[in-house]
C-alpha positions, 0 to 999 in steps of 0.5 A: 843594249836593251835593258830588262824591264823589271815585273814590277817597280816599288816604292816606300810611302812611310811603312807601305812598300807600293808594287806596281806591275809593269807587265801583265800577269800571263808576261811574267808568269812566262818568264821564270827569272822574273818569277824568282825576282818577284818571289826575292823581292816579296822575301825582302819586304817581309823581312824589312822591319821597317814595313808594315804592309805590301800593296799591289797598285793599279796604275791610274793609266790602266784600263780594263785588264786583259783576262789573265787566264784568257791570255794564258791559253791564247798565248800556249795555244799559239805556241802549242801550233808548232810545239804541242808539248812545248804548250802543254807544259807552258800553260801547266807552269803558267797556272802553276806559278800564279797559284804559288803566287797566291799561296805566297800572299796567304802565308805572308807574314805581313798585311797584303793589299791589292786594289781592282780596277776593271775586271777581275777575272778568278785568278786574279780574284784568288790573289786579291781574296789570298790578301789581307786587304782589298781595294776596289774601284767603282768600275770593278766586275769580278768574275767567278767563272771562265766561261770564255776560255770554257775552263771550270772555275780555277784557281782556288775559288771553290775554297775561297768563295766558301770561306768568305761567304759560307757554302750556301751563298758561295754556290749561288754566286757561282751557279749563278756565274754573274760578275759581281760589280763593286757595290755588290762585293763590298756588301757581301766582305769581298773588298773593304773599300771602294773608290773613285775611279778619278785619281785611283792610286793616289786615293788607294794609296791614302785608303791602304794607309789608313786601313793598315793603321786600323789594323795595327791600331785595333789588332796591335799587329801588322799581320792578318789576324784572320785569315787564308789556310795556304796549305789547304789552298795549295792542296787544291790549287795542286789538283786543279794543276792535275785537273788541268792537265787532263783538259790540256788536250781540248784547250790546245786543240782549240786553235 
C-alpha cells in the first residue's frame, strides 16, 4: 500500500518550527485535503507556546523552481481539453487557495520566515511579502509580472509593492516588469538577508534564528509589530479571483 506523502515535513530547531515543502505549490493547491492539512498544521504551530516563529525552508537540492502560476494554468489547461468547466474551476480554486494561503500568513499571530532561492515568481512573492521575514539566496530574481502565462500581475502585488515601496517606486518596478535579483531587493527592504547559495538551509536556518531573537530581543515579542493589512489583501486577492474569471476563457482556450 502506498503511503500519502505529506505538503510539507516539519521540524523544531529551539523556538523555530522549520517547513519544508515536498511538493511544488500548483501539486498541493490541487489537492484540497492537503490543503486542510496544511491550514491545521499552520493552527497548531500558532498555538504552540513553545514556538516562536515558522519558517518555510528552501531545500539545498532545489533548483530554480518552476513558476507556480505557469504550472497552474499548463496543468488546468490540460484538464480543460476534455472537461472545460472542470478546468475553469481548477484554476479559480488554485489561485484561491494560494491567496488564502497569503492572507493566512498576514494574519498569523507569530513571526512568519520564508527563504527564495531561484525565481520568484508574483505568487509566491505575495506570500514571502505576507511574512514577517524574508531570506534570500544570492541567485534569487523575483518577478513582478506574468508575462509568460500573459496574465496581469495577481496575486495581491498591486497592494504589497505599494505598501513596501511607496506608489511612486512601486509603479516603476512594475512598468518597468524587470526581475529584481537579490542585491537589488535587499536595497529596496523586500528581504532582510541574503546568503550563499552553498549550504543555504543550514545558513538560512541559523540567519532566521538570529533575526527572530532580534526581533524578540528589540520588540519583546514574537510577532510583527509592523505589518500586512490581511483584510485589505483578501478584499483584493477576492476581485483579482473575479477578474480571473472573466479571463478564464482566453486562458483555457490556449491550449
Amino acid at each position: 500500500m502506498q503511503h500519502r506523502t505529506h505538503a510539507l515535513t516539519w521540524r523544531r530547531e529551539g523556538r523555530l518550527a522549520i517547513a519544508t515543502m515536498t511538493m511544488t505549490f500548483p501539486s498541493v493547491a490541487r489537492d484540497l485535503s492537503r490543503v486542510d492539512e496544511l491550514f491545521d498544521e499552520l493552527d497548531a504551530y500558532e498555538q504552540d507556546a513553545r514556538i516562536d516563529a515558522v519558517l518555510f525552508l528552501s531545500s539545498d537540492d532545489e533548483v530554480a523552481p518552476p513558476s507556480t502560476i505557469r504550472g497552474i494554468v499548463e496543468g488546468t489547461q490540460t484538464q480543460a481539453g476534455t472537461a472545460p468547466e472542470q478546468g475553469r474551476l481548477s484554476l479559480l480554486r488554485s489561485f484561491n487557495v494560494l491567496g488564502r494561503f497569503a492572507v493566512r500568513i498576514a494574519e498569523y499571530k507569530k513571526l512568519v520566515g520564508v527563504t527564495w532561492r531561484g525565481t520568484i515568481d508574483p505568487i509566491n512573492l505575495t506570500i514571502g511579502l505576507s511574512a514577517g521575514l524574508r531570506i534570500a539566496a544570492e541567485d534569487v530574481q523575483l518577478d513582478v509580472t506574468n508575462r509568460d502565462v500573459a496574465l496581469p500581475p495577481l496575486g495581491g502585488l498591486s497592494y504589497l509593492l505599494p505598501t513596501y515601496l511607496g506608489l511612486a517606486k512601486a509603479h516603476s518596478v512594475m512598468l518597468r516588469g524587470k526581475p529584481l535579483d537579490a542585491a537589488r531587493a535587499f536595497d529596496l527592504g523586500l528581504v532582510d538577508a541574503v546568503l550563499p547559495m552553498e549550504s543555504f538551509s543550514e545558513t538560512a536556518c541559523q540567519e532566521a534564528q538570529r533575526l527572530v531573537q532580534a526581533h524578540v530581543d528589540n520588540l519583546h515579542q514574537n510577532f510583527p509589530v509592523v505589518r500586512i493589512d490581511a483584510k485589505a489583501l483578501h478584499d483584493l486577492l477576492l476581485a483579482e479571483t473575479h477578474r480571473l474569471e472573466v479571463l478564464c476563457k482566453d486562458i483555457l482556450a490556449d491550449r
